[in-house]
C-alpha positions as protocol buffer text, in pm:
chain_id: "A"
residue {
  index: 1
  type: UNK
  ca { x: -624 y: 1021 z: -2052 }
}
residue {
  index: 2
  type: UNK
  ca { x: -361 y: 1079 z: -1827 }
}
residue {
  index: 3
  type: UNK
  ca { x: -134 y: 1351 z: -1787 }
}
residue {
  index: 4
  type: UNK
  ca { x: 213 y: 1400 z: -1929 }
}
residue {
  index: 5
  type: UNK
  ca { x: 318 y: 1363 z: -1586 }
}
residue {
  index: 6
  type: UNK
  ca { x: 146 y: 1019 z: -1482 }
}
residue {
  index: 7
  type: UNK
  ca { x: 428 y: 743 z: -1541 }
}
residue {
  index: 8
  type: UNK
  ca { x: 182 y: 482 z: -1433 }
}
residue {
  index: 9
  type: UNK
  ca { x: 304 y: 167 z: -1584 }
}
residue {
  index: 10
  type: UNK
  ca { x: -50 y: -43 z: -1481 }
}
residue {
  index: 11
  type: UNK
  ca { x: -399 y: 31 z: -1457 }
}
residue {
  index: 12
  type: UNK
  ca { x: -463 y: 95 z: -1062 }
}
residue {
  index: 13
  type: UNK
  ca { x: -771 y: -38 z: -910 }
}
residue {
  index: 14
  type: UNK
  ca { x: -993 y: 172 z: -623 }
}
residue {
  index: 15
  type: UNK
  ca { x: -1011 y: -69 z: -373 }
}
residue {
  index: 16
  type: UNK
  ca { x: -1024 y: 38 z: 10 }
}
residue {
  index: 17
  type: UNK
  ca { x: -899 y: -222 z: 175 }
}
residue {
  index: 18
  type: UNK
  ca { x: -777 y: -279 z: 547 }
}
residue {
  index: 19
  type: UNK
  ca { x: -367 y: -226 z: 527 }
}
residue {
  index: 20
  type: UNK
  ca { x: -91 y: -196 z: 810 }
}
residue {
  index: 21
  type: UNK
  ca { x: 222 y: -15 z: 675 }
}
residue {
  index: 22
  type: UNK
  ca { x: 575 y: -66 z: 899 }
}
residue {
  index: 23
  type: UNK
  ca { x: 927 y: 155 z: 840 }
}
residue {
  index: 24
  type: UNK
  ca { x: 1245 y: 157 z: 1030 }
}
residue {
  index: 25
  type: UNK
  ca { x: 1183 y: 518 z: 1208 }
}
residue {
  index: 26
  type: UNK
  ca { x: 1386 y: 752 z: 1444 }
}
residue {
  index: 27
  type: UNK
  ca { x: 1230 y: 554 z: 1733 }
}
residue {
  index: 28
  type: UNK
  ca { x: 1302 y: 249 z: 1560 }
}
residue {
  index: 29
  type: UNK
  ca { x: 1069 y: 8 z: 1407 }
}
residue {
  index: 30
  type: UNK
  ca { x: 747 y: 231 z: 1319 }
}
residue {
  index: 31
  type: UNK
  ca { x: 348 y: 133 z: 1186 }
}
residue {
  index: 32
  type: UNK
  ca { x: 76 y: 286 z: 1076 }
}
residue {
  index: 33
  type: UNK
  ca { x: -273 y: 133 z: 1019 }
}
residue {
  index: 34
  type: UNK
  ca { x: -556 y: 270 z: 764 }
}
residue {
  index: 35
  type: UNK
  ca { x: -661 y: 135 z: 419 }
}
residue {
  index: 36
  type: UNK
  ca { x: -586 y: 110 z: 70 }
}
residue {
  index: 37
  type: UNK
  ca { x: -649 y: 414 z: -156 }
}
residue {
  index: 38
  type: UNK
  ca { x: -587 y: 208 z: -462 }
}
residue {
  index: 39
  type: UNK
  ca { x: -357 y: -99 z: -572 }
}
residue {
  index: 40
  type: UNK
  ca { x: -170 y: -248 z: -945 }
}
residue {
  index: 41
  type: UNK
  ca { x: 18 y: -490 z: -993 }
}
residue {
  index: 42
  type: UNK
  ca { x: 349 y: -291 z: -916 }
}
residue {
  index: 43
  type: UNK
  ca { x: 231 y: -61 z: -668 }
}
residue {
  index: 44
  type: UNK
  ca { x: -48 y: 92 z: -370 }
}
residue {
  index: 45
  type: UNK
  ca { x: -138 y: 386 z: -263 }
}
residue {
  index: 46
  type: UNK
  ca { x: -173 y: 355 z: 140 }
}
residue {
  index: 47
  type: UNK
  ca { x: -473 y: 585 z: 337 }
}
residue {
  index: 48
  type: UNK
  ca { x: -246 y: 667 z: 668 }
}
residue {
  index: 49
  type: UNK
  ca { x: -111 y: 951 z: 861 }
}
residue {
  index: 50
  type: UNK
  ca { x: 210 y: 886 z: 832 }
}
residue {
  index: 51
  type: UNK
  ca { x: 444 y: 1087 z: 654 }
}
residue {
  index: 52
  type: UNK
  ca { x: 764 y: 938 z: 466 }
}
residue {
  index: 53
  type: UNK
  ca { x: 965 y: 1053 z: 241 }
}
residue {
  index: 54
  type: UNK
  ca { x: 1096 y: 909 z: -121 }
}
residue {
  index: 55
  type: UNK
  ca { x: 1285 y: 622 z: -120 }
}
residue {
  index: 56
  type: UNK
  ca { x: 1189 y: 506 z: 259 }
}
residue {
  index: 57
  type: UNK
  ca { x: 1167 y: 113 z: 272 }
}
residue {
  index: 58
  type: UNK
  ca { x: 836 y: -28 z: 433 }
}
residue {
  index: 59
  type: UNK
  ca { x: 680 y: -382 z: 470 }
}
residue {
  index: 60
  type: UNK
  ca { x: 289 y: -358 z: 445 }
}
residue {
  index: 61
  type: UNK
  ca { x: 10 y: -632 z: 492 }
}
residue {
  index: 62
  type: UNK
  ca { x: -286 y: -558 z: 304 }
}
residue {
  index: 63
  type: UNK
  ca { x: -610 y: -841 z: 395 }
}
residue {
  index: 64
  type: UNK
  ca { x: -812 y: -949 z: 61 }
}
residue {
  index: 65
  type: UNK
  ca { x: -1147 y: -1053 z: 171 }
}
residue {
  index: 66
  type: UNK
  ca { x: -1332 y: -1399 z: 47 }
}
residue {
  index: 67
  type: UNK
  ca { x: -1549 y: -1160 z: -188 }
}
residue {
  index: 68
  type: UNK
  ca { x: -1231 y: -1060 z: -370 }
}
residue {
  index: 69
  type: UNK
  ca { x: -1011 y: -1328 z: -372 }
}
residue {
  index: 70
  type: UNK
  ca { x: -1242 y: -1647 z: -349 }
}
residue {
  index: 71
  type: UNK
  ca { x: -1090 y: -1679 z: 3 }
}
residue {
  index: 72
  type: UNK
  ca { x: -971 y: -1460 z: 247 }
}
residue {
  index: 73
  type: UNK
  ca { x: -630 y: -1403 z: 180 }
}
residue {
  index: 74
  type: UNK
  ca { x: -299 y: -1120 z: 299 }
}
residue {
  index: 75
  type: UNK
  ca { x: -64 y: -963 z: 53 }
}
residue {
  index: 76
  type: UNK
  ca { x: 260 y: -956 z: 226 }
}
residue {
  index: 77
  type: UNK
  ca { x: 543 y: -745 z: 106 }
}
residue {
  index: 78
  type: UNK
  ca { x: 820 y: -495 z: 88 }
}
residue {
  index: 79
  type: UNK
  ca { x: 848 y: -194 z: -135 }
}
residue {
  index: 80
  type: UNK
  ca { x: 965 y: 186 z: -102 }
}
residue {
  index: 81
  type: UNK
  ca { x: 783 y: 518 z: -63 }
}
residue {
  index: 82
  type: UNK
  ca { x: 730 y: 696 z: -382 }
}
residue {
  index: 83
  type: UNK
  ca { x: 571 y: 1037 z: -284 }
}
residue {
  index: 84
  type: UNK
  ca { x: 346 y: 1128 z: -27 }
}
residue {
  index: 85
  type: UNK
  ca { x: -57 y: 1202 z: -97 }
}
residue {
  index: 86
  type: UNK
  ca { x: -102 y: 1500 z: -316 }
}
residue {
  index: 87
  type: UNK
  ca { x: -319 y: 1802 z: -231 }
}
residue {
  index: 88
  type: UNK
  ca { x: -710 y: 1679 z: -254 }
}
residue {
  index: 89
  type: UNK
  ca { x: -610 y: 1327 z: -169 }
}
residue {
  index: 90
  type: UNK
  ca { x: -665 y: 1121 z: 126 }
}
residue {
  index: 91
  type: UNK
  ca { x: -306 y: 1189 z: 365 }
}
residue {
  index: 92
  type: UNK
  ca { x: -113 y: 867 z: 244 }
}
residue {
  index: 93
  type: UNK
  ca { x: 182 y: 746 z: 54 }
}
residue {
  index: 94
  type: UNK
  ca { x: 254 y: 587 z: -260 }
}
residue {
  index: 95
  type: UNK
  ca { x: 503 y: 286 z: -257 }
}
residue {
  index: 96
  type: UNK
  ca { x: 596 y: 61 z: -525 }
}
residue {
  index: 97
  type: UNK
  ca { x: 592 y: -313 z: -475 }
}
residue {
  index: 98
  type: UNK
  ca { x: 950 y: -486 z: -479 }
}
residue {
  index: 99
  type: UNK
  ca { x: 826 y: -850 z: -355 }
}
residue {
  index: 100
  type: UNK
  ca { x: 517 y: -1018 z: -256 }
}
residue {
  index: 101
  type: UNK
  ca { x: 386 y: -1337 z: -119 }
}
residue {
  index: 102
  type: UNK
  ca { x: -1 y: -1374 z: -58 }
}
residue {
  index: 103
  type: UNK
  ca { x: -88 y: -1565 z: 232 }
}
residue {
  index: 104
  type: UNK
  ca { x: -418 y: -1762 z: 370 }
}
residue {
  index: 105
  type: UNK
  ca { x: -547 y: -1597 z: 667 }
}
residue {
  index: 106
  type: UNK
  ca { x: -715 y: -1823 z: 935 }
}
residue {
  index: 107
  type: UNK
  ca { x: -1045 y: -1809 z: 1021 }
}
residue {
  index: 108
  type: UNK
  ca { x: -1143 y: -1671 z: 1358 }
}
């Protein structure tokens, strides 16, 4: 059950998962790569080592594989920092999802 403090408004799957996340930083355009901690419908917790705050827009890519998504696919999108990883979490941030597109990725 959760806690009177989770506001969770979807069930969040633990899937590790390659991700890039991008931010406009004080040296301008910034990214981090690492993985997915978990992932809902309306949001994803991010595995980097980058540290932004509340409120900080980001684009992400996160890559599906064929085992997943019956082909091997990239979620797309834009959302905005939440909070940053917790103590006894993996270093990451929380974002919510504001728009999405999933897109084929080629085969190399």
């Amino acid at each position: 059950m959760p806690s009177k403090n989770e506001y969770r408004s979807s069930v969040r799957l633990p899937l590790e998962l390659p991700a890039r996340v991008r931010w406009k930083g004080l040296q301008g355009l910034e990214e981090a790569e690492g993985k997915t901690g978990n992932i809902s419908g309306n949001g994803v917790f991010f595995v980097v080592s980058a540290r932004l705050g509340p409120d900080t827009p980001i684009t992400f890519s996160v890559q599906f594989p064929s085992e997943i998504a019956k082909a091997s696919v990239e979620l797309v999108g834009q959302g905005r920092v939440v909070r940053q990883s917790r103590p006894g979490e993996p270093p990451g941030v929380a974002a919510i999802i504001d728009d999405y597109q999933l897109v084929p990725m080629s085969a190399a």
